[in-house]
VOGU-3710 file (C-alpha; in Angstrom, 3 decimals, decimal comma):
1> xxxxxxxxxx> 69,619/-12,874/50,992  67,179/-12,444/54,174  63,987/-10,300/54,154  65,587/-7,872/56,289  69,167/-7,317/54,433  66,888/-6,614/51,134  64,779/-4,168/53,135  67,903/-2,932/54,508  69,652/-2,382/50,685  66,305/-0,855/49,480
11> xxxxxxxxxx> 66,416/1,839/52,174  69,698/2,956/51,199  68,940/4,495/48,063  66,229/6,559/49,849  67,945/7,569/52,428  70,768/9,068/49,885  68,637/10,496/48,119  67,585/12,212/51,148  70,710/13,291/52,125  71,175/14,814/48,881
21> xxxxxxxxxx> 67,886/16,822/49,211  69,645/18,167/52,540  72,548/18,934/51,063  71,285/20,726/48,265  68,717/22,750/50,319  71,697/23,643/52,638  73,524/25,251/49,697  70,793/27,122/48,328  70,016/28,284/52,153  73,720/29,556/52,130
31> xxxxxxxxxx> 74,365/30,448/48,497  72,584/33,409/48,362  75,280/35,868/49,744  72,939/37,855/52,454  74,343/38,444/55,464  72,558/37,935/59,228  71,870/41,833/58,733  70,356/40,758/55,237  68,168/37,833/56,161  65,569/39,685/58,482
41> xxxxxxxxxx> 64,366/41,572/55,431  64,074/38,377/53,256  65,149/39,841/49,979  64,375/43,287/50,134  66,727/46,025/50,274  67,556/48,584/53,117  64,752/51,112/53,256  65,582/54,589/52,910  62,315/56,697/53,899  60,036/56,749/56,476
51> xxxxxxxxxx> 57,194/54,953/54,959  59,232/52,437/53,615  59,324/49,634/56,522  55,659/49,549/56,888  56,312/48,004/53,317  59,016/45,629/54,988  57,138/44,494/57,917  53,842/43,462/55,279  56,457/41,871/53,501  58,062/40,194/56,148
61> xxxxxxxxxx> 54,616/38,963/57,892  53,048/37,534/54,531  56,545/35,550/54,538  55,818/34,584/58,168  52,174/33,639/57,469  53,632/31,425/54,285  56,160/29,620/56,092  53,679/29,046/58,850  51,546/27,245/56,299  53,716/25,417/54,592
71> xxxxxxxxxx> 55,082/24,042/57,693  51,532/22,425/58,189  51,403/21,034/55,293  54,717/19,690/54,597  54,150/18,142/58,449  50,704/16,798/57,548  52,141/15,249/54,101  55,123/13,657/56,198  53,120/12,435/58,718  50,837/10,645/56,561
81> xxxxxxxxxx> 53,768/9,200/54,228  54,884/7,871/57,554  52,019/6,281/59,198  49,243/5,806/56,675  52,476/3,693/54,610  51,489/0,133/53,065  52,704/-2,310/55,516  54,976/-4,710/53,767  53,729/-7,751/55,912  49,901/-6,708/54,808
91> xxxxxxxxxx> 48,571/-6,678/51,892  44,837/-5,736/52,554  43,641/-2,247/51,578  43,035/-0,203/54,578  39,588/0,989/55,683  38,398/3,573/53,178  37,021/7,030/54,677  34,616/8,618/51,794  33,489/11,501/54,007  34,826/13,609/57,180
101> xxxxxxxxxx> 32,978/16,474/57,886  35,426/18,548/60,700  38,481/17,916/58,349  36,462/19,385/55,056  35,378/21,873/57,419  38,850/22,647/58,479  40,478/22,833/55,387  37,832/25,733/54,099  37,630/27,666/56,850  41,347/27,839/57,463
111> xxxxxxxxxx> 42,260/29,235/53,994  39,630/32,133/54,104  40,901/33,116/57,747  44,572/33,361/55,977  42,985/35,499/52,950  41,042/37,632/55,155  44,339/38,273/57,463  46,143/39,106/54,499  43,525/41,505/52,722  43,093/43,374/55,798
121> xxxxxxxxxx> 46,517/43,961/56,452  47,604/44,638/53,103  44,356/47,152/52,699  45,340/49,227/55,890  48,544/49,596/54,778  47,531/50,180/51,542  45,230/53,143/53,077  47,805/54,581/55,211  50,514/54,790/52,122  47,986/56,102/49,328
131> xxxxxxxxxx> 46,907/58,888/51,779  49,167/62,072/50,556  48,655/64,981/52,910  47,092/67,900/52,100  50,538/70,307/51,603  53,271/68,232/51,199  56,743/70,136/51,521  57,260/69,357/47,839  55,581/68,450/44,353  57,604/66,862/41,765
141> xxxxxxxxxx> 55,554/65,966/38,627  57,330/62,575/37,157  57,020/62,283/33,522  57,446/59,065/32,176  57,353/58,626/27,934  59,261/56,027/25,308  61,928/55,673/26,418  62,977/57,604/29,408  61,777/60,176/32,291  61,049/63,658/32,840
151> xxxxxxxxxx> 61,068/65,380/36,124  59,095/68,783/36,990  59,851/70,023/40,335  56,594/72,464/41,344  59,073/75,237/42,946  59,836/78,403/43,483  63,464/78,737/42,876  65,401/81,328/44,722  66,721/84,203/42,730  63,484/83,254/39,952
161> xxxxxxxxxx> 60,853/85,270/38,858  57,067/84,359/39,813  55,319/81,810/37,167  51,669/82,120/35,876  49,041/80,220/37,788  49,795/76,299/37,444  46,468/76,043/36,414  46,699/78,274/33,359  50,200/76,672/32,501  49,883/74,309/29,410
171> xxxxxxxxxx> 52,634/71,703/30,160  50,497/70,741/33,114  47,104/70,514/31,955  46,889/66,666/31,912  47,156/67,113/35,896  43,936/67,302/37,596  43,738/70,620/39,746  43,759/68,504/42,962  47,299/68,010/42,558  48,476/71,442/40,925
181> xxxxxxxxxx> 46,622/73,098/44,361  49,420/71,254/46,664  51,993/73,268/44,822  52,542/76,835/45,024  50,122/78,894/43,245  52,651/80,576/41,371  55,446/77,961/40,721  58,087/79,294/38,188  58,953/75,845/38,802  62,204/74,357/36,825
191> xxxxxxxxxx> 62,572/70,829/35,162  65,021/67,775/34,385  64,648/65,306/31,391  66,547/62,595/30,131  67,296/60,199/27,498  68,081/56,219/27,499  72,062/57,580/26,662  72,034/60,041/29,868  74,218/58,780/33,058  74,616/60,173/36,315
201> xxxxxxxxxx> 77,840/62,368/36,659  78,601/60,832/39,816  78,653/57,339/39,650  78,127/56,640/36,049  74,582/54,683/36,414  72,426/54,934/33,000  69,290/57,286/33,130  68,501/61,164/34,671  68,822/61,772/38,171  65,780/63,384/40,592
211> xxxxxxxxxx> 67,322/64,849/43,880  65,056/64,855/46,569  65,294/66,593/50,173  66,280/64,863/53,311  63,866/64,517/55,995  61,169/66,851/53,619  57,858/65,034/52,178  57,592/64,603/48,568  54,430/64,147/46,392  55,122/62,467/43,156
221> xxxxxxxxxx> 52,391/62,861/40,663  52,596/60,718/38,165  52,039/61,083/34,395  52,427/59,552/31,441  52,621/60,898/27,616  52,305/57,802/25,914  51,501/54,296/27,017  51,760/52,543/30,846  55,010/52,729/32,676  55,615/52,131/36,400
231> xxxxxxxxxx> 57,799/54,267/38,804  59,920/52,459/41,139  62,678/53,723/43,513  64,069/50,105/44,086  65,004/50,754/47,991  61,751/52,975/48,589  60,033/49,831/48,439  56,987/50,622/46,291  56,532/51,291/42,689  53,112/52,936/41,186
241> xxxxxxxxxx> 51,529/53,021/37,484  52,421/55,838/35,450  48,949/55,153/33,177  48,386/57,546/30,094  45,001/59,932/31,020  45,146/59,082/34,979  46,863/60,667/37,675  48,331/58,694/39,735  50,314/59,691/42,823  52,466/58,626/46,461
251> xxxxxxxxxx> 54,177/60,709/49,248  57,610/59,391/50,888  59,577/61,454/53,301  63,429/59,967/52,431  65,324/59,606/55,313  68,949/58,774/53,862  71,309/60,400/51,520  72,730/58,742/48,929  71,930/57,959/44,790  69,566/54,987/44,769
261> xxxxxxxxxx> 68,284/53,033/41,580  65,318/53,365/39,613  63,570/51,643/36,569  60,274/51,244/34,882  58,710/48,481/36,223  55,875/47,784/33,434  57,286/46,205/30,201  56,324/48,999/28,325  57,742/48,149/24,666  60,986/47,523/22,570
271> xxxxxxxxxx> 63,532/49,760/24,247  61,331/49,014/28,136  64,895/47,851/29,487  66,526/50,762/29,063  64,060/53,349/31,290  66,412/54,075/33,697  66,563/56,206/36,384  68,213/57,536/39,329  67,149/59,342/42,921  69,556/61,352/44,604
281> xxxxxxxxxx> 68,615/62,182/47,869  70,899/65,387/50,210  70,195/67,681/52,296  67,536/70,122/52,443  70,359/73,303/51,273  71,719/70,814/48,686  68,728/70,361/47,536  67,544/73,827/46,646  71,062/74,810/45,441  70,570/72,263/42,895
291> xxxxxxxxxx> 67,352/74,376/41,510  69,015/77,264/40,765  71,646/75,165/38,932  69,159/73,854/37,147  67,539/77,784/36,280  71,193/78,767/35,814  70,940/76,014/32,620  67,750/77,383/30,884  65,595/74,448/32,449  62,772/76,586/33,560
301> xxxxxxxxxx> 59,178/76,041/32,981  57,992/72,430/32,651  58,191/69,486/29,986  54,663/68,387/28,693  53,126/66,113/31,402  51,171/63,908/29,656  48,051/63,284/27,495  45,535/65,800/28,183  42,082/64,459/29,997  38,915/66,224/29,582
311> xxxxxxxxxx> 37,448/68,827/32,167  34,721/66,425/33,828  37,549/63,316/33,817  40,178/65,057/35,221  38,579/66,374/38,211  36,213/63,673/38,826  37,958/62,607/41,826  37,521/64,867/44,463  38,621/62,154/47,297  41,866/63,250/48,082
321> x> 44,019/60,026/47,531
//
């Protein structure tokens, strides 16, 4: 056999191989069942408050900025595959370069330009969502404990008597004044708690429901009563610790009605799987109906929030966050 029908037959099982890595990149590319409406938000589902697609467009450009680099380098590994290949008519080693200053240069430069993109980007944003204003609309304390969730809704409820001072009430004393002060004063305030076993009425989906207003800002402070959870409303795009002795705490303003998932999001022991929730989000009317439903039950007052923290930890903070 010539020299060039053996170069030709060793080709071929290259270039099928190839082909095959095409093939099966073109499957995966098209397996994944998102739509054209789906692909722009690379995984992530359709937000459903305000502050949610600042989250999507940080998303989205870290996914730009990746695919950027990896571009580069897959371009800079092909191209030297290609070029810097042994010739099969030579068999000399090629010239040897020990040292090249610009390149070494380059290649630490460039990454700390990417990280310092990224961090400022990500901190802004970070900034701009942990920044709760100083009266939301609402205050709903969320309650997480082994192995489900409590919700406290800081109200007054039409048709319900004035409570005592939030500060003097005992179910809330793990919450550092800061928080209680966004609330009214005299809250009579009702609550909703659930167990892994409780589904929503409506759709059937495991864990308690929170409803939350339309188009009105919510501050969820979170608590914990016994070890680390994490909140997460799936399509609000952000999740938050819900750490034993520290108050954590995010604002959204939902923009969509509808029942939307939730889950813990920090393995949190045996029966972690099961710490379910969901977030039902109507109108402002439907919204306040539901608290006198709620009263109408006997849920009044408020479910323990947590494990207490001492005077000077609590209210060490004074930034509001």
């Amino acid at each position: 056999m010539s020299p060039n029908g053996s170069d030709r037959s060793s080709r071929r099982p290259v270039r099928r191989k190839l082909l095959q890595a095409l093939a099966a990149g073109a499957v995966l590319a098209t397996a994944t069942g998102c739509t054209s409406k789906d692909f722009p938000r690379l995984g992530m589902p359709t937000p459903v408050t305000e502050e949610a697609p600042r989250i999507l467009s940080l998303w989205q450009g870290s996914w730009a900025a990746a695919l950027a680099t990896g571009v580069l380098v897959w371009g800079l590994i092909l191209w030297s595959v290609i070029f810097h290949r042994r010739s099969r008519t030579k068999v000399e080693i090629p010239a040897q370069t020990r040292y090249n200053m610009p390149i070494e240069a380059l290649y630490t430069v460039v990454p700390i330009i990417i990280v310092s993109v990224l961090f400022y980007f990500t901190a802004r944003d970070e900034n701009k969502l942990l920044t709760n204003p100083e009266k939301p609309k609402h205050v709903v304390n969320v309650v997480g404990f082994q192995w489900s969730w409590a919700f406290n809704y800081l109200e007054n409820v039409d048709g319900q008597p004035a409570g005592r001072p939030l500060r003097e009430v005992k179910e809330l004393d793990a919450i550092p004044d800061r928080f209680l002060a966004k609330a009214p004063a005299n809250a009579g305030g009702v609550y909703d708690i659930g167990t892994p076993g409780t589904r929503n009425p409506q759709n059937n989906n495991p864990g308690p429901t929170m409803w939350l207003p339309k188009g009105e800002t919510v501050e969820f402070v979170l608590t914990s009563r016994d070890v680390i959870h994490s909140f997460w409303v799936v399509p609000f795009l952000m999740k938050q610790d819900v750490i034993p002795g520290h108050t954590n705490s995010f604002t959204v303003t939902p923009n969509r009605e509808g029942t939307f998932m939730g889950k813990c999001a920090e393995l949190c022991g045996q029966d972690h799987s099961r710490m379910l929730f969901n977030v039902k989000v109507v109108s402002p009317e439907r919204y306040r109906a539901h608290l006198k439903e709620l009263a109408a039950k006997g849920q009044t007052g408020y479910q323990p929030a947590g494990i207490a923290q001492t005077d000077h930890a609590k209210n060490a903070e004074t930034k509001n966050k």
